[in-house]
NUPAPA-530995 format. One line per 8 residues: number of its first residue (from 1); their letters; for each residue x, y, z of N, C-alpha, C, O. Coordinates in steps of 0.02 Angstrom, whole numbers, plus 32768, in hexadecimal, padded with zeros to 4 digits. Each point is the difference from the previous one (the first is absolute). Layout:
# NUPAPA-530995
NUM = a = X,Y,Z,X,Y,Z,X,Y,Z,X,Y,Z  ...
This chain:
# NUPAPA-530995
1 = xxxxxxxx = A357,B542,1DEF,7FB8,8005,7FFB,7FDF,7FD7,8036,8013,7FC6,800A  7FB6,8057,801F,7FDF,7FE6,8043,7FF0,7FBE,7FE5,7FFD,8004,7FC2  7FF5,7FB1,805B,7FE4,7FD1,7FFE,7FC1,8000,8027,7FFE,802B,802D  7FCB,7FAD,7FCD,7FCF,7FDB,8029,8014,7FD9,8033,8020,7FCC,8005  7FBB,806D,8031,8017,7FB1,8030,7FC8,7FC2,7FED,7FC5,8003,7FEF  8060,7FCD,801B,7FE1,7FB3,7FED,7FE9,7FD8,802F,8006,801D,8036  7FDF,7FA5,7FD0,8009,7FE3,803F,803B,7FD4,8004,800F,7FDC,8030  8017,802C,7F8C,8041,7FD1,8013,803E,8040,8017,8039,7FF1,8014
9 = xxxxxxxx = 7FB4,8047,7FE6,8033,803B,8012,801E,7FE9,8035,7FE3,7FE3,802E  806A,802B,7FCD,8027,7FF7,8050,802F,8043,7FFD,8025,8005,7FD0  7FDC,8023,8058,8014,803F,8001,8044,7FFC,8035,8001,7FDE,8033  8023,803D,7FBD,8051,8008,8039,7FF9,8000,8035,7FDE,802F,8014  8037,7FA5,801B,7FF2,7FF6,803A,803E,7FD7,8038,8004,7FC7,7FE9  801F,803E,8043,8029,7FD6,8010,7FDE,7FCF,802B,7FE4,8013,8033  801C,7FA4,7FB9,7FDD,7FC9,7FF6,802C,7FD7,803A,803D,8002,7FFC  7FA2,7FD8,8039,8028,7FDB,8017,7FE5,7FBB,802D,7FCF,800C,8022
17 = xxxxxxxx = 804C,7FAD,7FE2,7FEF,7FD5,8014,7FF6,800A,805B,8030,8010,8023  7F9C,7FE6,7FF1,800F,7FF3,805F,7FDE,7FC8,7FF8,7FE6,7FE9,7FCE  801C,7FFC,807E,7FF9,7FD6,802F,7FED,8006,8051,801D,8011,8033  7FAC,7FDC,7FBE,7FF2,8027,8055,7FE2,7FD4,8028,7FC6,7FEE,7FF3  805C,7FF9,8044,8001,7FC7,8032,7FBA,8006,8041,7FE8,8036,8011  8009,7F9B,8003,7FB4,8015,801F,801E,7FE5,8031,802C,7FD6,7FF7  7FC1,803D,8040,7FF6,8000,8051,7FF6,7F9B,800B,8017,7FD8,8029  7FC6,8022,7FA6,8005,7FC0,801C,801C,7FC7,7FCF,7FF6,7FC4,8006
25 = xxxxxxxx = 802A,805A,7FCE,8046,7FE0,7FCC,8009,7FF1,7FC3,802B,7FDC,7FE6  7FA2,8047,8000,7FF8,7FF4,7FC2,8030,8043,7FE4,800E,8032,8021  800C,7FB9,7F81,8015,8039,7FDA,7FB8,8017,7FC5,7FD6,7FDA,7FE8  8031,8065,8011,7FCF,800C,7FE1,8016,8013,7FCA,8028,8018,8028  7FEC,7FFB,7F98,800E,8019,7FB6,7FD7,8038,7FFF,7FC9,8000,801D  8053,803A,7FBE,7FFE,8034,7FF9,800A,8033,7FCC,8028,7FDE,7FE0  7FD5,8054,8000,8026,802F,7FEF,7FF5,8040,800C,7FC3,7FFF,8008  804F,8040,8001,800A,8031,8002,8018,8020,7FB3,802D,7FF0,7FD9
33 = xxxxxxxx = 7F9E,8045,8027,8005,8031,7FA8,8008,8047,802E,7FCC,801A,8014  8076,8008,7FFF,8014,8038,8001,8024,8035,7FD5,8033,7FF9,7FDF  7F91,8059,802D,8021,8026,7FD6,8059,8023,7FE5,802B,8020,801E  7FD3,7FCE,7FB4,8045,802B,7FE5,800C,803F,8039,8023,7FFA,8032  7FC6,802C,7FC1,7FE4,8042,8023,8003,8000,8051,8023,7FD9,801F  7FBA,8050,7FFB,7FF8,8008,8053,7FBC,7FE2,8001,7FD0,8013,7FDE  8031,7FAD,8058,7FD2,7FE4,800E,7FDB,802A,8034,8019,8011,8035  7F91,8005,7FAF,7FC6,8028,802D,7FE7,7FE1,8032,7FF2,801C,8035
41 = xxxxxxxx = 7FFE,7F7F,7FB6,7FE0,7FE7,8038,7FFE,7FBF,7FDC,8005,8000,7FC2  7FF6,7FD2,805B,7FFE,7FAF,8009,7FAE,7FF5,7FFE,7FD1,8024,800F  8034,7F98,7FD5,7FAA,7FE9,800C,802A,7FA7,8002,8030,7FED,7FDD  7FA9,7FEC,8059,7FF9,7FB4,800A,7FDE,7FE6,7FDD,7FCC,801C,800F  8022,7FB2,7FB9,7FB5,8005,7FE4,7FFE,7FB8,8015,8030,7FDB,7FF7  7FAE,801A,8019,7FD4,7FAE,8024,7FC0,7FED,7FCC,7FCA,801F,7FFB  804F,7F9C,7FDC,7FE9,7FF6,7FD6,7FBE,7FDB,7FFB,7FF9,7FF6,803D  7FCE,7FED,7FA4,7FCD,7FED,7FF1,8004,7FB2,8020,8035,7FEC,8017
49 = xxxxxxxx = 7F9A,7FF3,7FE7,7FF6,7FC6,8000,8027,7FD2,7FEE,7FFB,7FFE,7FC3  802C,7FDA,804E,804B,7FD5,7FE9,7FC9,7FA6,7FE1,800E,7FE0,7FCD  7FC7,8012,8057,7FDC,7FD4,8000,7FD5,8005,7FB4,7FE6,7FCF,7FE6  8018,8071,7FFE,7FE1,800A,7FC0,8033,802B,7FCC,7FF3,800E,7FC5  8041,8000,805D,803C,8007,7FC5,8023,8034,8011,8030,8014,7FDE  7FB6,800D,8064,801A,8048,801A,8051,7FF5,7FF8,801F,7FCA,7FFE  7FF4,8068,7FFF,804E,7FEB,8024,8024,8056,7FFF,7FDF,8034,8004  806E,7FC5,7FF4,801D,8055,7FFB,7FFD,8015,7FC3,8010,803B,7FFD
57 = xxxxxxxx = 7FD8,7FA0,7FB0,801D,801D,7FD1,7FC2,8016,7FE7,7FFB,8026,7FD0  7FBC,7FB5,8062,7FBF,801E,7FDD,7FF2,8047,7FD1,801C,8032,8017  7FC4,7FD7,7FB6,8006,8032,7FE0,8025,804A,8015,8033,801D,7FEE  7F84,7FF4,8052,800C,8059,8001,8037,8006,8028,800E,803B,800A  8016,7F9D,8012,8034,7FE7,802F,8044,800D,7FD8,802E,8028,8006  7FC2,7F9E,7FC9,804F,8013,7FE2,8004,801F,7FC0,802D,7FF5,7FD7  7F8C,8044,801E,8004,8033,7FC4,800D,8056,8046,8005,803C,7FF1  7FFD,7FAC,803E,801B,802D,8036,804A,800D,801E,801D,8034,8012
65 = xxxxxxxx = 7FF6,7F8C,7FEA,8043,7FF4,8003,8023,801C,7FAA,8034,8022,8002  7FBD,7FD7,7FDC,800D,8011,7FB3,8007,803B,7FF8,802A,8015,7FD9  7FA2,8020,8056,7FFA,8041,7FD4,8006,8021,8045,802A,802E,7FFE  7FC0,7FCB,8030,7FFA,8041,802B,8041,800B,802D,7FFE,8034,8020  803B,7FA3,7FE8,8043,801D,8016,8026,804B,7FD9,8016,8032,801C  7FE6,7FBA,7F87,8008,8031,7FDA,7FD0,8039,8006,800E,803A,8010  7F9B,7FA0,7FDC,7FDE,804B,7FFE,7FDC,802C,8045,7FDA,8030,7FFF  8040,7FAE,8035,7FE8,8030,8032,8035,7FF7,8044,7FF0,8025,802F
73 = xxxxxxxx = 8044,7FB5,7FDA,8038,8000,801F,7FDA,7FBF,803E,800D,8001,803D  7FD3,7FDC,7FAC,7FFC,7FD5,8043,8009,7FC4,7FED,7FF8,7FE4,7FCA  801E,8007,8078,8026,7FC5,7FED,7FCC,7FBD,802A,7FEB,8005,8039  800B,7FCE,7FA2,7FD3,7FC5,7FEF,8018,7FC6,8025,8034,7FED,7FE4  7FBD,7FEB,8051,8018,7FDC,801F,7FC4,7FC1,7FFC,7FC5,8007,8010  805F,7FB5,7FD6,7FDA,7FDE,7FDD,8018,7FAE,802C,803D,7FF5,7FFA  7FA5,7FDF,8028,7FFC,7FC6,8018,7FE1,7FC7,7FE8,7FD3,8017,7FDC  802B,7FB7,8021,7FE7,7FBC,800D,7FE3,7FF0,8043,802A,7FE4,8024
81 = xxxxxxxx = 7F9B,8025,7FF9,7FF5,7FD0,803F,8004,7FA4,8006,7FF7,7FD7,7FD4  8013,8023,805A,8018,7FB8,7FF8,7FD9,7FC6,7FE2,7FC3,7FFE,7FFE  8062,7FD7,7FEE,7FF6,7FD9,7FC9,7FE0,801C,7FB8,7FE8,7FDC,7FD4  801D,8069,802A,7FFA,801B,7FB3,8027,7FF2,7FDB,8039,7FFB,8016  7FBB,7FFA,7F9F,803C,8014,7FCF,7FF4,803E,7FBD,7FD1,8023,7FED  805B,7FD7,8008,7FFD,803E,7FB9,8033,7FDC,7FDD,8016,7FC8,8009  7FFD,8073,7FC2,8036,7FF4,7FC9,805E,800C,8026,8037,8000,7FE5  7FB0,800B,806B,8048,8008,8021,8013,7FBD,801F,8036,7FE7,8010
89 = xxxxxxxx = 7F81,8003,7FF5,801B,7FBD,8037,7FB4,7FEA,802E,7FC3,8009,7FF7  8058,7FE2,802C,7FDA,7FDF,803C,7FEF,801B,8050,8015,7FD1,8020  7FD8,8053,8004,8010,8004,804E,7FF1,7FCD,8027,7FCB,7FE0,7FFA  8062,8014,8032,800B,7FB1,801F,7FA7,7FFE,8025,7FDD,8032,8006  8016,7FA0,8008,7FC5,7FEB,803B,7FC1,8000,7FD4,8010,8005,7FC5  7FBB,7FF8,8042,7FB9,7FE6,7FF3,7FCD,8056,8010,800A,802E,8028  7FC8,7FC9,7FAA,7FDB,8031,8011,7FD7,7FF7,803C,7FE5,7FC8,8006  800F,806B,802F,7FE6,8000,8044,7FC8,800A,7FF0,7FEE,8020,8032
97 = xxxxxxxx = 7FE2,7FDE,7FA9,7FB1,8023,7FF5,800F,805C,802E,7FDB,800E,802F  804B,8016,7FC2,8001,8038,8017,8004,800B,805D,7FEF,8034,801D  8022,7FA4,7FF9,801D,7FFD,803C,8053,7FEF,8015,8022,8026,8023  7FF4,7FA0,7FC3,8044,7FFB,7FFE,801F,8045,7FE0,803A,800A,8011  7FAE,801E,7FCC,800B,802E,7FE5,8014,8043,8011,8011,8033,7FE2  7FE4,7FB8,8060,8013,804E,802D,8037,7FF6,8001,801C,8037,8005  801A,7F8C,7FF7,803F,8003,8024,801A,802B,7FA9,8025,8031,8002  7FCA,7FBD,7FD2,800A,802A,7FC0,800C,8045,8009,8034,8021,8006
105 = xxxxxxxx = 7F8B,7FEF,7FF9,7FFF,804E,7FF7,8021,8010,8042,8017,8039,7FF8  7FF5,7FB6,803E,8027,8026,803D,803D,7FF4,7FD9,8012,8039,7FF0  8012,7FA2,7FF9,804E,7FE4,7FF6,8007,8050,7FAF,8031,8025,7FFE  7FA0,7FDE,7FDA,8006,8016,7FDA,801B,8051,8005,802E,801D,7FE3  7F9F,7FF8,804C,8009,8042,8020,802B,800B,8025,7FFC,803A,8015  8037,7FA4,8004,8036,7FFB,8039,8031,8001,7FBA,801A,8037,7FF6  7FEF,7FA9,7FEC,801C,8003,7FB6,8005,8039,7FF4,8036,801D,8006  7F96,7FFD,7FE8,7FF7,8044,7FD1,8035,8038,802F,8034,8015,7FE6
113 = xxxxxxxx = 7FBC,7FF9,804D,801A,801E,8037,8055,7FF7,800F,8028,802E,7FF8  7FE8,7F88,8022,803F,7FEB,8001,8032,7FFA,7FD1,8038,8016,800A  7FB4,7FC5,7FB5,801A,7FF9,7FC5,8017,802C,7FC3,8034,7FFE,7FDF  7F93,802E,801E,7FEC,802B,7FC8,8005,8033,802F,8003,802C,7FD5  8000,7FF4,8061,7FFD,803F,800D,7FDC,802E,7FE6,8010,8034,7FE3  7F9F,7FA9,8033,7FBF,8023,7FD5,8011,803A,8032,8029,7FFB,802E  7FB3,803B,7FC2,7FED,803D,802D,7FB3,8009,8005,7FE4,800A,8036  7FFB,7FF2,7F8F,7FAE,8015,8009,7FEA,7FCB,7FE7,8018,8005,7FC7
121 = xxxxxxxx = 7FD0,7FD2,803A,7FCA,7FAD,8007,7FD4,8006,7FFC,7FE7,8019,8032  7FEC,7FDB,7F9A,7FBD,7FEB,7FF6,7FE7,7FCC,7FE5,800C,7FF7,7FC4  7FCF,7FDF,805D,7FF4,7FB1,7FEF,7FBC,7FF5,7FD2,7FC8,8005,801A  8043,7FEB,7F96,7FC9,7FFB,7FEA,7FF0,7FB7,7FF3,8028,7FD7,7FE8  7F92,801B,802C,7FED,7FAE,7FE1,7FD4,7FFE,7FD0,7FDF,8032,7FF1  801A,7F97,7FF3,7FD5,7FF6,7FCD,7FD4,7FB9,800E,801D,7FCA,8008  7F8E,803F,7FF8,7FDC,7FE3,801A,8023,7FB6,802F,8010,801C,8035  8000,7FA8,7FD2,801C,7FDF,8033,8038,8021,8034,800D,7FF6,803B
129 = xxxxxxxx = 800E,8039,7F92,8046,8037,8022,7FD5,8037,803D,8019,8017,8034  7FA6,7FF2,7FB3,7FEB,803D,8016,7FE4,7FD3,8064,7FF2,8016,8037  8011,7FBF,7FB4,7FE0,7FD6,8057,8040,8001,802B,8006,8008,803D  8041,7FEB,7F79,8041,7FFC,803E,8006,803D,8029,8005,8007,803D  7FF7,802D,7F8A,8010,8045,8014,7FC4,800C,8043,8012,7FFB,803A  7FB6,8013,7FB5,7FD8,800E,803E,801E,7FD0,8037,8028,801C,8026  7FCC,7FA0,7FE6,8012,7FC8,8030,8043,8018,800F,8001,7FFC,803E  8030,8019,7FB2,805A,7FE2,7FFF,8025,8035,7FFA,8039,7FFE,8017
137 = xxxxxxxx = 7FAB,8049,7FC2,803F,8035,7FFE,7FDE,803A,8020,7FDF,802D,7FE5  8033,7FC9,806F,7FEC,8022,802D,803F,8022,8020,7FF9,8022,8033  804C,7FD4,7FAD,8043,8031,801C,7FE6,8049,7FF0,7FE0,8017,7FD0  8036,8001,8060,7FFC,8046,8012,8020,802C,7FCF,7FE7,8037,7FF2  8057,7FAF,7FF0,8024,800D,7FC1,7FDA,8004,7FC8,8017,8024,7FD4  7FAD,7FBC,8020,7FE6,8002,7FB6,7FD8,8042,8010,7FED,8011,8038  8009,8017,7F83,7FE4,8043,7FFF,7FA9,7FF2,7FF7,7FD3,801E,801E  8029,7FB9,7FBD,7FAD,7FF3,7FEC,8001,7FCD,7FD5,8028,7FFC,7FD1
145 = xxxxxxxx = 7FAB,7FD7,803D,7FE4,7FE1,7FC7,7FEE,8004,7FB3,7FF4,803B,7FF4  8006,7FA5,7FDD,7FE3,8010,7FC6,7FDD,7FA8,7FE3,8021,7FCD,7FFC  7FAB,8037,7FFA,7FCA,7FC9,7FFE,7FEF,7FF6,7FC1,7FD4,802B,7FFC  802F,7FB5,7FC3,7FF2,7FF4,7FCB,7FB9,7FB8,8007,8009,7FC7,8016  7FC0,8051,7FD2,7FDA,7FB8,8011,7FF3,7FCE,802C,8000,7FC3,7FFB  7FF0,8072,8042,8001,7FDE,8047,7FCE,7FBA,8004,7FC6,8007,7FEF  804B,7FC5,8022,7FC4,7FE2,7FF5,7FD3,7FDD,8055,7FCC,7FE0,800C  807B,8045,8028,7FE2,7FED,8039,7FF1,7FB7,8022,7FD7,7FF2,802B
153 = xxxxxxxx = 8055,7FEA,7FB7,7FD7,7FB0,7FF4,8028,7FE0,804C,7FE7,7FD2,801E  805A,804E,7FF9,8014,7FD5,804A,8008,803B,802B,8025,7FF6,8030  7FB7,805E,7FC9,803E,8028,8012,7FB5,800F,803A,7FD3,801E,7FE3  801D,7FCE,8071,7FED,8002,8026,7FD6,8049,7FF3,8004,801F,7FCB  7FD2,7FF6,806F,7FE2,8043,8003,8022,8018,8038,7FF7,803B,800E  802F,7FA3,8015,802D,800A,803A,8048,8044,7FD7,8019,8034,8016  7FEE,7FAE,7FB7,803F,800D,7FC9,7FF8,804F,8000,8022,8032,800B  7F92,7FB7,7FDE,7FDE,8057,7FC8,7FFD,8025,805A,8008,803C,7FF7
161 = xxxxxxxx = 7FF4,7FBB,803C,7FEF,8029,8052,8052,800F,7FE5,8008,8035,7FE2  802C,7FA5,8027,802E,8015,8017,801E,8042,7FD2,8013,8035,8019  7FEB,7FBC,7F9C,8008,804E,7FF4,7FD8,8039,7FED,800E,8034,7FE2  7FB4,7FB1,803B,7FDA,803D,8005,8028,8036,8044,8010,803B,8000  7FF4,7F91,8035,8021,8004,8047,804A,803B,7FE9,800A,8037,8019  801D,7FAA,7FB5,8047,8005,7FF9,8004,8052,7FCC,802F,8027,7FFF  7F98,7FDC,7FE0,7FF8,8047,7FDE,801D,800E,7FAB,7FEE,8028,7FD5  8055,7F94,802B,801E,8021,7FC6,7FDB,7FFE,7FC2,7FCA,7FE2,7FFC
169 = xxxxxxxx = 8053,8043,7FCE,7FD6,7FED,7FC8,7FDC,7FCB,7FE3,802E,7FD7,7FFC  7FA2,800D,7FED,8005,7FDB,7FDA,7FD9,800B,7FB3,7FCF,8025,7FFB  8050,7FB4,7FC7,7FE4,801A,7FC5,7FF1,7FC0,7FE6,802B,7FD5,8001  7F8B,801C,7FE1,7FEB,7FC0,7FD8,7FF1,801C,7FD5,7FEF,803B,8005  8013,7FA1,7FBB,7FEE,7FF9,7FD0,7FE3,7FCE,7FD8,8020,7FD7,7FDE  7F88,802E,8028,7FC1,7FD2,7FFC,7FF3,800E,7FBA,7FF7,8036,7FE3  8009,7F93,800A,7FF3,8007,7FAF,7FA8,7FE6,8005,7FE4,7FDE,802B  7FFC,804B,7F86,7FBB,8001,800E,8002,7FBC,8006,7FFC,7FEF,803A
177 = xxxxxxxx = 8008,7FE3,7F9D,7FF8,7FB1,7FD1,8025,7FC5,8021,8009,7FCA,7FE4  8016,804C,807A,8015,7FDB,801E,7FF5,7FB2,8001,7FC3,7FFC,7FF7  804E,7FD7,800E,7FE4,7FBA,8011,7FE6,8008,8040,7FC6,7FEC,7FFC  8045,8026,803F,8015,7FF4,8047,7FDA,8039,802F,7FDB,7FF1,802F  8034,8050,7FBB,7FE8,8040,8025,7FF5,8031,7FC4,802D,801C,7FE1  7F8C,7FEA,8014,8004,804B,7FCA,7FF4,8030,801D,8000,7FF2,803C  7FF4,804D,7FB9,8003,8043,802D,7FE7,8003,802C,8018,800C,8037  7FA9,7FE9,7FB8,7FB6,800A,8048,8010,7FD4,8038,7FF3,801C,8035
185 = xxxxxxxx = 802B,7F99,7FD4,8009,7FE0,8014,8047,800B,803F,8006,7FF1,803B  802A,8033,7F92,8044,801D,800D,7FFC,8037,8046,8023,800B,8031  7FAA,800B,7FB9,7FD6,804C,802F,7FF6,7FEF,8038,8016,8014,8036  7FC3,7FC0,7FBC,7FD0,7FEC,804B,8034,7FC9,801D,7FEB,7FFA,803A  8049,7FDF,7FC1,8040,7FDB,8013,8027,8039,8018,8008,7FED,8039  8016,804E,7FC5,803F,8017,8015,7FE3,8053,8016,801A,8037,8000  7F92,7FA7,8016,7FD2,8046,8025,8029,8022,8040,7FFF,803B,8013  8024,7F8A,8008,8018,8009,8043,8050,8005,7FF9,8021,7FE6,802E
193 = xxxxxxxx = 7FFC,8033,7FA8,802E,8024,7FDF,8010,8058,8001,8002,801D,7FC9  8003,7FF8,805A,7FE7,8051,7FE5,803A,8022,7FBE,7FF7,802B,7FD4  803C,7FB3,803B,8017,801B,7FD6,8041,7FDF,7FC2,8039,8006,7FEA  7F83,7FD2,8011,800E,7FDC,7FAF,7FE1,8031,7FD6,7FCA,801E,8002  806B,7FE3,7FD7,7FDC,8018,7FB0,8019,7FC0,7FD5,8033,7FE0,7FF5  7F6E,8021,7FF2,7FEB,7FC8,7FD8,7FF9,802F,7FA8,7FEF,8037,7FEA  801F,7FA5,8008,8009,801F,7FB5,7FE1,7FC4,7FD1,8024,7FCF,7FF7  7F9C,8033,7FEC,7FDB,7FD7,7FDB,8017,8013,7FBF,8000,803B,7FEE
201 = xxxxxxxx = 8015,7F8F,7FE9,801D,800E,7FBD,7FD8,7FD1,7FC4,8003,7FC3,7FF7  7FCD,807C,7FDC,7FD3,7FD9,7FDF,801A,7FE1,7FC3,8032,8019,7FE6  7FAA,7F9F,7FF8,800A,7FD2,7FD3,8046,7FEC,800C,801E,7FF1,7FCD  800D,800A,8080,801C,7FDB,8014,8000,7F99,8010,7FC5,7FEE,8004  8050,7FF8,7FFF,7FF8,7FB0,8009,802A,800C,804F,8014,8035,8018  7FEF,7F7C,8006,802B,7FF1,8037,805F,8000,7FE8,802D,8016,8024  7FD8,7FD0,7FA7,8039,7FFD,7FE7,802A,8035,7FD9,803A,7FFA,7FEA  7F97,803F,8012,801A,803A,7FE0,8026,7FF4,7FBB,8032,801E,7FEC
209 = xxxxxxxx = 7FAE,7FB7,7FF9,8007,7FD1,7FB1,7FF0,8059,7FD9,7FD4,802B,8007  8077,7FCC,7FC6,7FFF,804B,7FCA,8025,8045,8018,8006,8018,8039  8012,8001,7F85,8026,801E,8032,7FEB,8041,8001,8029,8029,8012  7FA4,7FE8,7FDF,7FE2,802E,8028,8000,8017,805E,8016,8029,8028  7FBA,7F91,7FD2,7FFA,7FD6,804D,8050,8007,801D,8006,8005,803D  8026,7FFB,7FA5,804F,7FF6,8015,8000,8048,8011,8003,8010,803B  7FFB,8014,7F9F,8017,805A,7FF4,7FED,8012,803D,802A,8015,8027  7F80,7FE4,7FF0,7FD8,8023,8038,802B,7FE0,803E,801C,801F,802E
217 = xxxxxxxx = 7FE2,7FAE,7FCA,8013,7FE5,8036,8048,800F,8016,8005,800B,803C  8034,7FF8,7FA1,8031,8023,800B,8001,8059,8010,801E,8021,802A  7FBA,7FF0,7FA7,8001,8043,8027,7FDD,8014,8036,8017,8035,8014  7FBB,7FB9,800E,7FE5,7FF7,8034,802F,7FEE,803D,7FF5,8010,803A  8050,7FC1,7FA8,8025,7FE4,802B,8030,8049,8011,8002,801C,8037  801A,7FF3,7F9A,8012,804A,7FE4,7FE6,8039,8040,801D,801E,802D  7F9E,7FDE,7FBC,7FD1,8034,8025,8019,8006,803D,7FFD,8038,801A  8028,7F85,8012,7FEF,8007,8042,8051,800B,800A,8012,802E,8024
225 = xxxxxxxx = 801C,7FAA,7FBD,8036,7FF6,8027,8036,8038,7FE8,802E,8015,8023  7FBD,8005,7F86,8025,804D,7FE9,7FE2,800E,7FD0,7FFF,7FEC,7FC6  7FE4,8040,805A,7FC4,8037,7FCE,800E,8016,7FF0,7FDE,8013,7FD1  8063,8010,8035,8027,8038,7FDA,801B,7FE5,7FB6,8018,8023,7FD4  7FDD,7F95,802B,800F,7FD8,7FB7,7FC8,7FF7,7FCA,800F,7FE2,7FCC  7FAC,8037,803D,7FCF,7FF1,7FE5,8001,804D,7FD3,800B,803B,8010  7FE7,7FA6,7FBA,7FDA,7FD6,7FE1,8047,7FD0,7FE4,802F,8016,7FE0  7FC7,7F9F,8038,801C,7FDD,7FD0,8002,7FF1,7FCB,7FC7,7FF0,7FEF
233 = xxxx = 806F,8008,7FD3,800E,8005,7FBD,7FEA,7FBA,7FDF,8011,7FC6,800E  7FC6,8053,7FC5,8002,7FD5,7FE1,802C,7FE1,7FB7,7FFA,7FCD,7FDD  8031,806B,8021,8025,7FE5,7FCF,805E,8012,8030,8016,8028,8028  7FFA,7FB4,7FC1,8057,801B,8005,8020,7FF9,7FDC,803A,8013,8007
């Protein structure tokens, strides 16, 4: 008989510890949630604010890693930037205020590529994640962006030229009830964008607190990287 998915649900997945070394020497802690099945596509997810509690296991992060290897075949690639911790550990070095941070996300994506033998890459962040990604995951290898709660707070207008310049996708997702950027605001910030799609998601928060807020936001993630998996289940 089908269950509810929960927010404590953890669905079949082959689960595994990494470690991923930065350019300038640090180890970083990790895990990887890959499907049973034939893996469709990879996502990086670059996590929130570490200084206010961000880290890899943040909610929609590791209720993604939980469910979407099984229910839509992609496989979830999950970090510590440095001096973060979680329930895995520690990553060596001190937080950079989002500059030391490039040597991260470059080391991460060289990872994904070298290690894991990603094939299709898409780097999603979540508001502090979303400045690395614009600033830092500029390999030619990543397919598009995906932006949860942009809040714009280190990520230059130089950043937003370059992939307007560069063309690939990009997808945010601006919640009405933002702390940081609410829609109208979101609009007139990523004007010089042509081809962002901004997706305003109403009686949303910044933290995507509920799991409603969880559902949209995963399938949206869904939407972009295998559509052919939607509508996601809510029961299994």
């Amino acid at each position: 008989m089908p269950e509810l998915i929960r927010p404590s649900t953890i669905l079949p997945a082959i689960r595994k510890a990494i470690t991923i070394r930065t350019a300038d020497g640090l180890n970083l802690i990790g895990e990887v949630a890959s499907p049973l099945g034939p893996r469709i596509a990879s996502i990086l997810c670059l996590h929130p604010l570490p200084t206010h509690g961000g880290m890899m296991d943040s909610h929609v992060y590791k209720k993604a890693a939980n469910r979407l290897p099984e229910l839509s075949g992609i496989e979830i690639i999950r970090f510590n930037t440095r001096g973060t911790s979680s329930e895995a550990g520690t990553s060596e070095g001190s937080f950079g205020n989002g500059d030391d941070e490039k040597y991260d996300v470059e080391a991460a994506i060289n990872y994904c590529f070298d290690q894991l033998n990603v094939e299709k890459l898409y780097v999603m962040g979540w508001s502090f994640g979303t400045d690395l990604a614009l600033k830092f995951a500029r390999d030619p290898r990543v397919i598009s962006l995906i932006l949860l709660s942009p809040p714009l707070r280190t990520s230059k207008p130089s950043d937003l030229d370059f992939w307007a310049a560069d063309g690939r996708k990009i997808t945010a997702l601006i919640p009405e009830h933002d702390d940081y950027l609410k829609p109208d605001a979101a609009k007139v910030a990523f004007a010089g964008v042509p081809q962002i799609d901004l997706i305003n998601v109403d009686e949303a928060k910044h933290l995507w607190v509920g799991e409603p807020a969880v559902y949209r936001v995963l399938s949206e993630v869904v939407k972009v990287v295998a559509p052919n998996k939607l509508p996601l289940p809510t029961e299994y």
